[in-house]
C-alpha angles and dihedrals in degrees: 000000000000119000108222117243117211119203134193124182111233114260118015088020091053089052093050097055084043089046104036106016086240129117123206111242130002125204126216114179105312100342133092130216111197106183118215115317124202133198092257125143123216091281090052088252128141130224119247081234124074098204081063106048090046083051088054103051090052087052083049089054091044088056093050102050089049095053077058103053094259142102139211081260088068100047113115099173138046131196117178126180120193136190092225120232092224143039091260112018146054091236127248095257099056089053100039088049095045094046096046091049089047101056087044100050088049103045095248098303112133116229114191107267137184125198112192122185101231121182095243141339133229105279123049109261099023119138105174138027117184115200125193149191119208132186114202131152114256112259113254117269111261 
């Protein structure tokens, strides 16, 4: 059996698991868990413009991953919640930035990704909150 492998990032990472009891990935074998990232910057704020804070949360997953031993070239799944701008929809430019960041990070191969509107997120002030699932191989002991 695989013993799970919980990783933080230091500094905001290491807040969150004192604060909430949660860590932010966790690795079994080769794959990857990142739980939900935010747009958050090192103080948990959130930038006044959405394309920025969607650009963020990718860079948060990023960090994650590689706290982990990934990379976005390793993702093969994609969950993305947004507080949607409208009544009735995400909004186009949750979905244009995400997409355009996701096709970048991962060198233009497609992982399966679902984007659901959701009423609110965690933080005040969080629009978006993007979720993956990695598999990379486990660097090699030591």
């Amino acid at each position: 059996m695989t013993t799970p492998q919980f990783i933080v990032t230091p500094g905001v990472g290491t807040r969150l698991r004192e604060q909430n009891n949660h860590s932010q990935a966790v690795r079994l074998g080769d794959v990857v868990h990142v739980s939900g990232q935010g747009g958050w910057d090192e103080d948990l704020q959130f930038p006044a413009d959405l394309g920025e804070e969607v650009v963020r949360a990718f860079d948060n997953v990023e960090r994650v991953l590689a706290e982990a031993g990934a990379s976005w070239a390793d993702v093969v799944a994609v969950d993305s919640f947004h507080v949607p701008l409208a009544d009735d929809e995400i909004g186009e430019l949750h979905v244009r930035v995400a997409a355009e960041e996701l096709g970048r990070r991962t060198g233009g191969r497609a992982p399966v990704w679902t984007a659901v509107g959701v009423p609110s997120l965690a933080a005040v002030g969080m629009r978006i909150e993007i979720r993956v699932t990695a598999v990379a191989p486990q660097p090699a002991a030591g």
